[in-house]
C-alpha positions as CSV (number, residue, x, y, z in Angstrom):
1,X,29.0,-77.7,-95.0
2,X,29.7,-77.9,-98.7
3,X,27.3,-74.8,-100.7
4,X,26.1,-75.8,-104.2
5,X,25.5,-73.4,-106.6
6,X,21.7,-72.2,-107.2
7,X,21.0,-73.5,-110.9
8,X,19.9,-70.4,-113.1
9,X,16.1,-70.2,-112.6
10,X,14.1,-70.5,-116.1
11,X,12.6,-66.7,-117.8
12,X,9.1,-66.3,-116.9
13,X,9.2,-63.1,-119.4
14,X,7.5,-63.8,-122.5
15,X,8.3,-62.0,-126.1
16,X,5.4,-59.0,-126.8
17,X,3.5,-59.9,-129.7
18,X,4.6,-56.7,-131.5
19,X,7.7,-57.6,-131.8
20,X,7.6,-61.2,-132.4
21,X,10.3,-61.8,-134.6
22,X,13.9,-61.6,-133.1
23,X,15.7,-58.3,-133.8
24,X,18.7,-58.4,-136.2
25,X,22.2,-59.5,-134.5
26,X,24.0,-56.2,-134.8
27,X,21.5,-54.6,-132.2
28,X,21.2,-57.5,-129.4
29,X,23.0,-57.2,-126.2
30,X,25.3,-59.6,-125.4
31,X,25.6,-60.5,-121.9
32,X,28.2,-59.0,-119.5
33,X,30.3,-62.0,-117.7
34,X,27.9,-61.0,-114.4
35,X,25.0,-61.6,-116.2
36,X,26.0,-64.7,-117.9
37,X,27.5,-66.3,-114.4
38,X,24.5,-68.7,-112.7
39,X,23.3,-66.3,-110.2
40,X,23.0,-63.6,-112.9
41,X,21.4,-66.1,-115.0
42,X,18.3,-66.1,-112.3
43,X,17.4,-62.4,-113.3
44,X,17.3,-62.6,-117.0
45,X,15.1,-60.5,-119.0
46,X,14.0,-60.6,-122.6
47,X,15.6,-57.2,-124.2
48,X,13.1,-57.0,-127.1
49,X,10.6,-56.4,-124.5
50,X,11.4,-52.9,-123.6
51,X,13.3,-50.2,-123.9
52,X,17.2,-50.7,-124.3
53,X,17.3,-47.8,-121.1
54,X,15.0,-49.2,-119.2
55,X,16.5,-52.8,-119.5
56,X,20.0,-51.0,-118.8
57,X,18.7,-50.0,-115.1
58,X,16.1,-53.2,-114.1
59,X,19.6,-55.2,-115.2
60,X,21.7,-52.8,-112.8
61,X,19.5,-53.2,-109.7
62,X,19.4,-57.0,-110.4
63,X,23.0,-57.0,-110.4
64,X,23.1,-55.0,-107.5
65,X,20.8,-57.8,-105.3
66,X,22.6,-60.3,-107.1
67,X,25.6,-59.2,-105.2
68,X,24.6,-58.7,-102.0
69,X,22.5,-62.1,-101.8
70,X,26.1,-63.6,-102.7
71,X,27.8,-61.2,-99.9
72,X,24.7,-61.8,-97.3
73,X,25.4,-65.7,-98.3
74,X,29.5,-65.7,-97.9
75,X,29.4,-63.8,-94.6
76,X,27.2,-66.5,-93.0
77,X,29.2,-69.6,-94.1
78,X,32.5,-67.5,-92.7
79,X,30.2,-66.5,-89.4
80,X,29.2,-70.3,-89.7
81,X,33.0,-71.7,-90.5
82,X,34.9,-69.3,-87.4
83,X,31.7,-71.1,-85.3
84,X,33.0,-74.3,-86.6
85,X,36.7,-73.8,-86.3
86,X,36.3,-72.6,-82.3
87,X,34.8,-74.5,-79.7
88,X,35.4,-73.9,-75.9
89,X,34.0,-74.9,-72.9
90,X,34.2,-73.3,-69.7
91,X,37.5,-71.9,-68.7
92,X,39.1,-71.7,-72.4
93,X,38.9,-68.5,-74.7
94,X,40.6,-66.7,-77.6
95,X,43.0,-65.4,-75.4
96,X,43.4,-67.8,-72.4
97,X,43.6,-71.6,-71.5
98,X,42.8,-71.8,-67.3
99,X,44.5,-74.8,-66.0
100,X,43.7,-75.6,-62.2
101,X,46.4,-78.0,-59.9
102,X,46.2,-79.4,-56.1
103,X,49.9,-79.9,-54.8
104,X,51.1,-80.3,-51.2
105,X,53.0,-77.4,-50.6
106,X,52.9,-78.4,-47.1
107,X,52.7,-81.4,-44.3
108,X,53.9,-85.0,-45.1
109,X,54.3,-85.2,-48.7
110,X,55.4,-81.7,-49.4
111,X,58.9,-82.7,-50.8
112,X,56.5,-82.5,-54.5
113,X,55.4,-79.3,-53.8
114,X,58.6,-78.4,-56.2
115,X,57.0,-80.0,-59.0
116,X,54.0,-77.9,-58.7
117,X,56.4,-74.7,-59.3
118,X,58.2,-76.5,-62.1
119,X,55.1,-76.6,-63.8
120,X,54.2,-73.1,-63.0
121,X,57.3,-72.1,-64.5
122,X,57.4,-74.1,-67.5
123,X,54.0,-72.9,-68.2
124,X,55.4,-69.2,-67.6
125,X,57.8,-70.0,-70.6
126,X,55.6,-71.1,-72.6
127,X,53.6,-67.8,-72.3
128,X,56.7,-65.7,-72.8
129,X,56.6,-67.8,-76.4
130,X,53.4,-66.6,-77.0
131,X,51.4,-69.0,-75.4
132,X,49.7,-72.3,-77.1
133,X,48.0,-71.0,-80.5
134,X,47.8,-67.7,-78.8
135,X,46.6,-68.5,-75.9
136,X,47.9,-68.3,-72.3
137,X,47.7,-70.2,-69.6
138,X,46.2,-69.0,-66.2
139,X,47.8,-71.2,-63.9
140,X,46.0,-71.8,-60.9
141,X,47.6,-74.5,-57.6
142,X,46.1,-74.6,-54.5
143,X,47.8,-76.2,-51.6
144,X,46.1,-79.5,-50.3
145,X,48.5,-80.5,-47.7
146,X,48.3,-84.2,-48.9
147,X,44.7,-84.4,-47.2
148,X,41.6,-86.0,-48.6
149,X,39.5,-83.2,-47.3
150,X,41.2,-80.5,-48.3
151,X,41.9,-81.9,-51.2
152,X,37.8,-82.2,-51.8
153,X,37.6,-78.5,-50.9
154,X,40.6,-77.1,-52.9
155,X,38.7,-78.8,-56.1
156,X,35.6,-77.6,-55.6
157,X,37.4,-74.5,-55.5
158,X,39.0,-74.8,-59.0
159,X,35.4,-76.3,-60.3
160,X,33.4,-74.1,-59.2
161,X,34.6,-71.1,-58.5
162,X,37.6,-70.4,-60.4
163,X,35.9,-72.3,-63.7
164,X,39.1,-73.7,-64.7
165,X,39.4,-75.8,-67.7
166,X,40.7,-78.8,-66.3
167,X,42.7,-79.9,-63.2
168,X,46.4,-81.0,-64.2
169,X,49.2,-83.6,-62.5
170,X,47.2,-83.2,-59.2
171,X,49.4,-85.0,-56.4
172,X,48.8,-88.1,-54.6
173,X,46.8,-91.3,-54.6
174,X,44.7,-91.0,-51.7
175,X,43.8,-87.5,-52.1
176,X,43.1,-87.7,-56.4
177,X,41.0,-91.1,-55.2
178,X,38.9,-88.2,-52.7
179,X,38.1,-86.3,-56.1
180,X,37.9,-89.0,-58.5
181,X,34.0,-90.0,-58.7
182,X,33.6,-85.9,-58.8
183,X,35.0,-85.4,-61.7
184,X,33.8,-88.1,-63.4
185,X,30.7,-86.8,-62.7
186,X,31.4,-83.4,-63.5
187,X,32.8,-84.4,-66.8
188,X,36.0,-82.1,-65.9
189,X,39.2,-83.9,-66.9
190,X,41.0,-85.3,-64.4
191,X,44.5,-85.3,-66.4
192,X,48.6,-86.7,-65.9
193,X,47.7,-87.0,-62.2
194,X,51.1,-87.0,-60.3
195,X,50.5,-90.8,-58.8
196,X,51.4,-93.8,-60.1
197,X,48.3,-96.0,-58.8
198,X,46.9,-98.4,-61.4
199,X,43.5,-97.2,-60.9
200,X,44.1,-94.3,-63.4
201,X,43.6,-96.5,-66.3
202,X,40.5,-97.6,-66.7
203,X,38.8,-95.7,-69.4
204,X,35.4,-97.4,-69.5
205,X,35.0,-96.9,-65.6
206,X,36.3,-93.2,-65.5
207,X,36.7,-91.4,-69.2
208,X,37.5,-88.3,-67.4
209,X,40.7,-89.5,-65.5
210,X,44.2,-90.3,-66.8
211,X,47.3,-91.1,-64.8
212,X,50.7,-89.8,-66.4
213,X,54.0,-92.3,-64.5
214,X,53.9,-95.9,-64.7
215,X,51.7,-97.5,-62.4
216,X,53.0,-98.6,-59.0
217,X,51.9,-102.1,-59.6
218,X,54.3,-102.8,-62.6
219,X,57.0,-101.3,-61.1
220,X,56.1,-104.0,-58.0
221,X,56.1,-106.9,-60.6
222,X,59.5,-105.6,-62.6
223,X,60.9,-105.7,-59.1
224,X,59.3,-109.0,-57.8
225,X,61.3,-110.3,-61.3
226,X,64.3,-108.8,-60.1
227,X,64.2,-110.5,-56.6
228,X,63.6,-114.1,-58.2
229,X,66.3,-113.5,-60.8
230,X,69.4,-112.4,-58.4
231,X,67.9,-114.0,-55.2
232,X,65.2,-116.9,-56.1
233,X,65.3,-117.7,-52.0
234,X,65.1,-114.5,-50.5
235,X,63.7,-113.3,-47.6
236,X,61.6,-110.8,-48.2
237,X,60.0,-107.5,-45.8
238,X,57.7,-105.5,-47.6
239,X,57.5,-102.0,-46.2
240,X,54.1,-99.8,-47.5
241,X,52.0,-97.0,-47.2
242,X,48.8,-98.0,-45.9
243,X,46.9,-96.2,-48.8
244,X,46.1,-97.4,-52.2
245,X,49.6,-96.4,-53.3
246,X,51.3,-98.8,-51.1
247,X,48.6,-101.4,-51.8
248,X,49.0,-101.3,-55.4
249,X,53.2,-102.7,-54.9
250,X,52.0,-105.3,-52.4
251,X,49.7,-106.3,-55.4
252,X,51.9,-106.0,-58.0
253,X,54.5,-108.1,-56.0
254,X,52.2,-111.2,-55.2
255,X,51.2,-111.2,-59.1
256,X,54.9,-112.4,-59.8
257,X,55.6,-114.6,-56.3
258,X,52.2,-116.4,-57.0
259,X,52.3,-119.7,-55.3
260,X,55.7,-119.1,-53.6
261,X,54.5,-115.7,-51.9
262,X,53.6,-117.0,-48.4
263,X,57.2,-118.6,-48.5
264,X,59.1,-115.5,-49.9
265,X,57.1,-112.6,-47.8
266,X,58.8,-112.5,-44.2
267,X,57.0,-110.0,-43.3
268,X,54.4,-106.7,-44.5
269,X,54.3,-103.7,-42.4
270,X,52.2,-100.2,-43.3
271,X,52.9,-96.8,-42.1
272,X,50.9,-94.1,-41.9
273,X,51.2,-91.0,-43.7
274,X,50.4,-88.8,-40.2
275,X,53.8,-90.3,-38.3
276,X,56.4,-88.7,-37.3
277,X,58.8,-91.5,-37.7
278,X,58.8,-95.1,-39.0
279,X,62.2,-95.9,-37.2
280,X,60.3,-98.4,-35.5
281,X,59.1,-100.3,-38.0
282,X,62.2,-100.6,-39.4
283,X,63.9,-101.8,-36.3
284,X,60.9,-104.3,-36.6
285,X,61.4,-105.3,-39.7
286,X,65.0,-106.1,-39.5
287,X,64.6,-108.8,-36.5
288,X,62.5,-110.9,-39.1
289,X,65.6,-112.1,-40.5
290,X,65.0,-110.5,-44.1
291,X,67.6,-110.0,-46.9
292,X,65.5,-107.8,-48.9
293,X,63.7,-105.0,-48.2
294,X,61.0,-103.5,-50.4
295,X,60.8,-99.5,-49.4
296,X,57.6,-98.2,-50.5
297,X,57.4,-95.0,-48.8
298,X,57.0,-91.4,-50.0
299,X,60.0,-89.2,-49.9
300,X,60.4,-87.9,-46.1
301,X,60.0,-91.7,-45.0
302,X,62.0,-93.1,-47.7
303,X,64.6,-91.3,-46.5
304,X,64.0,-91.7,-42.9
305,X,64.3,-95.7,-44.0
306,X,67.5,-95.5,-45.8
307,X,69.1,-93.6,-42.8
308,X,67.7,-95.7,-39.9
309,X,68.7,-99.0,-41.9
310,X,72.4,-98.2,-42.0
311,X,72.4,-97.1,-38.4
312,X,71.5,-101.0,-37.6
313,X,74.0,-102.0,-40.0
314,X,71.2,-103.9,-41.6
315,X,72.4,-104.8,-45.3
316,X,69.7,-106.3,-47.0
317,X,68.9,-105.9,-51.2
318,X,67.3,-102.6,-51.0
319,X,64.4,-101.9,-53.9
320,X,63.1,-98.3,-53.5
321,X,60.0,-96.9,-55.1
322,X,60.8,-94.7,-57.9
323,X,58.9,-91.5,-56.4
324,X,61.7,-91.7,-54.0
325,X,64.6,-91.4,-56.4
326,X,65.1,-87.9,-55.6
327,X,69.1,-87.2,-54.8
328,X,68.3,-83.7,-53.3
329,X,65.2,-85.0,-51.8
330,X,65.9,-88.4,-50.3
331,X,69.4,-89.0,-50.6
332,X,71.1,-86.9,-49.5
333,X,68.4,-86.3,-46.6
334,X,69.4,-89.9,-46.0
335,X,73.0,-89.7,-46.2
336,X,74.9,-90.7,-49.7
337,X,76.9,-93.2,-48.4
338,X,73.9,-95.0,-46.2
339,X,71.9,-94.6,-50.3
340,X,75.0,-96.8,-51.8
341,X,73.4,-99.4,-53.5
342,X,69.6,-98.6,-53.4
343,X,67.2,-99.9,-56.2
344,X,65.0,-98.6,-58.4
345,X,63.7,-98.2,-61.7
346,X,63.1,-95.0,-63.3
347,X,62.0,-93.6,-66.8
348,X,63.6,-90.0,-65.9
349,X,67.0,-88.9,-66.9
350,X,68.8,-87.3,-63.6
351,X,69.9,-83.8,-64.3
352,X,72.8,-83.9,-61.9
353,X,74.3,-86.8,-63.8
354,X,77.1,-85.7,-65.9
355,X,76.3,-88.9,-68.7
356,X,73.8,-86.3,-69.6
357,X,75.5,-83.1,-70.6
358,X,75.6,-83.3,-74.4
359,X,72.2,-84.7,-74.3
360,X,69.9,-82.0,-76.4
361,X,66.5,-82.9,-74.4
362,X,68.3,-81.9,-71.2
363,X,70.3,-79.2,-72.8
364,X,66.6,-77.7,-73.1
365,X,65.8,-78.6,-69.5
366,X,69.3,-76.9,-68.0
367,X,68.3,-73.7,-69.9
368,X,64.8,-73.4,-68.8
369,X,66.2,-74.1,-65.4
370,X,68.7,-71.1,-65.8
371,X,66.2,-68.7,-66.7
372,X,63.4,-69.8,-65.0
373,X,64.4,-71.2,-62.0
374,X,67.6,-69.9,-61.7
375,X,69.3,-71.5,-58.4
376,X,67.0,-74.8,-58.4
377,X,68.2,-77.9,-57.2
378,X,68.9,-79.9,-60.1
379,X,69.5,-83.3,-58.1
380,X,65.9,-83.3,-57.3
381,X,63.9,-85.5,-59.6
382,X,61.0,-83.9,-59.0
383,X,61.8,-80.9,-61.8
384,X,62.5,-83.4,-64.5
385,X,59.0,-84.9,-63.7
386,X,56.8,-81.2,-63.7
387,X,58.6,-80.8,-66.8
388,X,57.7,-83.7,-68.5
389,X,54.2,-83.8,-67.2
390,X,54.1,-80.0,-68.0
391,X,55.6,-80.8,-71.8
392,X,53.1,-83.1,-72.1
393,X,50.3,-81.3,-71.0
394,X,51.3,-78.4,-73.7
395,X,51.8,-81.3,-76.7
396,X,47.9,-82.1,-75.6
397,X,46.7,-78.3,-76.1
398,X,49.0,-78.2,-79.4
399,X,46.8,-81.2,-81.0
400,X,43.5,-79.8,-79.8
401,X,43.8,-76.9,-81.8
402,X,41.0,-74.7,-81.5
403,X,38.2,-77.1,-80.1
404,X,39.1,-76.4,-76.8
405,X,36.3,-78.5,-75.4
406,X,36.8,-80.8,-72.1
407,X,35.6,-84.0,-74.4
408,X,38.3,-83.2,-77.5
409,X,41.4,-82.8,-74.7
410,X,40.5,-85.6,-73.6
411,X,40.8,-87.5,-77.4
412,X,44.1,-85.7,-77.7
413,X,45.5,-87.0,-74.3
414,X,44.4,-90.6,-75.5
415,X,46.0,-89.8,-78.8
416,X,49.7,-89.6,-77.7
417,X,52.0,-91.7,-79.8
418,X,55.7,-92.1,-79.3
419,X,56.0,-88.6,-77.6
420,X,59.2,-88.6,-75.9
421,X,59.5,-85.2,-73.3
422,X,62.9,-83.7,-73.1
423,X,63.6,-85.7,-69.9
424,X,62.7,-89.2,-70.1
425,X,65.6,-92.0,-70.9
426,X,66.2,-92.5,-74.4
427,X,63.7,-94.6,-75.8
428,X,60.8,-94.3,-73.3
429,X,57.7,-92.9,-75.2
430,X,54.4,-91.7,-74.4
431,X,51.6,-93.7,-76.1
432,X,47.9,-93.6,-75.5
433,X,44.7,-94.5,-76.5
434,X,41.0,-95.1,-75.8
435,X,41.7,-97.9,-74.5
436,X,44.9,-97.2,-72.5
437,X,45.2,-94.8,-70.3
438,X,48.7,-95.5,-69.2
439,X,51.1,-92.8,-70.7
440,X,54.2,-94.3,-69.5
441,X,54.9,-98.4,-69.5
442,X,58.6,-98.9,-70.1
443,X,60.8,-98.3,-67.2
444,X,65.2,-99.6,-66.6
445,X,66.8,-100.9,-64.1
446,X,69.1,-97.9,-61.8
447,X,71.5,-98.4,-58.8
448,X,72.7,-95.3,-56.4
449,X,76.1,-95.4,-56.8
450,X,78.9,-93.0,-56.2
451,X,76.3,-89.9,-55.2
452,X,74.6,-90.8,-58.5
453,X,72.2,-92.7,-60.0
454,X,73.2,-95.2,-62.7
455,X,71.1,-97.3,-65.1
456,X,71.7,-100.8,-65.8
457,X,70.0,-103.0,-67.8
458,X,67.5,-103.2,-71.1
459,X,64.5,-101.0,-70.8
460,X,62.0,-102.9,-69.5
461,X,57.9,-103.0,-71.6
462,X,55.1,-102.6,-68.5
463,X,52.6,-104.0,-69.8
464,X,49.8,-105.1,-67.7
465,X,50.4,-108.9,-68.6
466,X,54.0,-108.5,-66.6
């Protein structure tokens, strides 16, 4: 709020009659620079009227209330502009930033549970540096097991109990769906959730929810491209989740066959996520007669594919989900020579891949490894990803500055433009905006190859259109 200046206020003294004419100019006062500034200028007095003394003291005690109106009045617009400058909502202070996290440390899908200690870590650096503006974060990750209902429960939790300020890169489609209407209605964000499920962006539906990797369903359509290019007659076996995270490939897969999807789909077959094994839907799937196989499975499946595939010596084009990618994780689970020749497309730079080594965003990444996770398995894509998400959950808190309120983090995460975290492949950015809440749309092309990884190909726009 801008503060005018109080105009000097007119004399309400009038001259005495006995001394009507004006005194000679040798013997008037003339004004002191307080006196003769605007807010002196409210007390002035006619000095003919009294005694020089007395004028002398009524001119000091005006003086004196002059100066503390003007203090009163400049320690209520710095009161005022500290009120202005700092805003928090529940779970952010001066001194911390309480960020709350559901991972599954345990049962099916607990080969991501590293990403949750990535983050935790990266987040521990970032406090050894002093925190963000001066603040710390109190990290707080519960284990949800990869269940919808403790999922529910272990949110409540954060919500209400432990007041956090928001709930970051939370894992899994099914489990974030569980939550989603919650926090929506809670108004508590719902931020870089660790699934890639198209669902996330859809800002006029759900303000309070944001995805962070791109979306299952254009990775399905860049691969459905793929399959027409190099094989426009294939035979194709689509193998899924039966959640909305396999759904959302099957999807994205029919948007590119079209027409010519009842003659290219051999065969779909779902799993669930409560098996032990999927070897028999494999075995399955290879008496169809397919020559490609889409794999859309989560980590401990993926790999239980890749392994029961070469056992039947069953040598089809193999596309693999990117949350599969992991070497430590998957591939070598699997077996590297059974992974020669998998598919994929990815956005993250593999740490393990020597093309890498004079790279300076991974450079960063190997020495916050060293110190903070000394021994880590750097083959494991699942630490580039917590530190990316983790990097861009800080970049967030940066740009909000000190209006730490639920509804200004969430303008900053839609505010992202052309962020690029210390492990994504050259020239993949982060953009945002209130109408897009899709941080990540550009994938490329990768092949497992040698025990590695290696990209191939232009980097490829996601946008919805295909």
């Amino acid at each position: 709020m801008r503060c005018r200046a109080t105009p000097p206020a007119r004399s309400t003294s009038r001259p005495c009659a006995r001394n009507s004419r004006r005194p000679p100019k040798s013997t008037r006062e003339s004004p002191t620079p307080d006196q003769s500034a605007p807010l002196a200028g409210a007390f002035s007095f006619c000095s003919a009227c009294s005694d020089p003394q007395e004028t002398q003291g009524i001119s000091m005690k005006n003086k004196k209330r002059v100066l503390l109106a003007a203090a009163t009045a400049l320690t209520l617009l710095s009161v005022q502009g500290a009120y202005a400058q700092k805003r928090y909502d529940t779970g952010a202070s001066d001194t911390e930033i309480k960020i709350g996290n559901v991972e599954a440390y345990s049962g099916p899908a607990s080969a991501y549970g590293v990403i949750g200690k990535t983050e935790e870590a990266y987040f521990k650096m970032i406090n050894d540096q002093g925190g963000i503006n001066g603040r710390k974060i109190n990290w707080i990750s519960y284990d949800d097991g990869y269940s919808p209902p403790k999922t529910v429960e272990q949110v409540r939790k954060l919500i209400e109990s432990d007041e956090v300020f928001l709930v970051f890169n939370a894992l899994g489609t099914p489990t974030q769906t569980a939550v989603q209407k919650y926090h929506n209605a809670k108004k508590i964000p719902q931020l870089f959730l660790a699934t890639g499920a198209s669902k996330w962006n859809d800002p006029q539906n759900f303000p309070w929810t944001m995805g962070f990797q791109p979306s299952y369903r254009v990775e399905a359509r860049i691969f459905a491209k793929y399959i027409l290019k190099e094989k426009p007659d294939a035979k194709v076996a689509i193998f899924y989740a039966n959640d909305d995270f396999g759904k959302d490939y099957v999807a994205g897969i029919k948007d590119v066959f079209g027409d010519k999807a009842s003659k290219l789909i051999v065969a779909e077959e779902s799993y669930e996520t409560w098996e032990p094994s999927i070897d028999s839907h494999i075995v399955k799937l290879k008496g169809t007669g397919a020559d490609v196989f889409v794999n859309i499975s989560t980590p401990k499946f993926a790999a239980q594919a890749i392994k029961k595939i070469a056992e039947l010596e069953w040598k089809p084009m193999h596309l693999m989900t990117d949350v599969s990618v992991s070497i430590g994780a998957v591939m070598k689970p699997a077996g590297l020579e059974a992974s020669e020749g998998v598919l994929s497309a990815g956005y993250l730079k593999d740490a393990s891949d020597p093309q890498w080594k004079d790279d300076e965003g991974m450079k960063k990444f190997m020495a916050f490894i060293d110190k903070y996770m000394p021994g880590a398995n750097i083959s494991d894509a699942n630490l580039v990803y917590g530190y990316a998400a983790a990097q861009t959950m800080v970049q967030v808190l940066k740009q909000a500055g000190d209006n730490l309120t639920r509804e200004n983090v969430m303008k900053q995460a839609a505010s992202l433009k052309d962020f690029a975290p210390d492990t994504l492949i050259p020239g993949i950015k982060i953009n945002t905006s209130p109408t897009d809440f899709a941080p990540i749309e550009q994938l490329k092309m990768w092949r497992f190859k040698n025990g590695q990884w290696e990209l191939f190909g232009p980097i490829i726009s996601a946008e919805p259109s295909g």
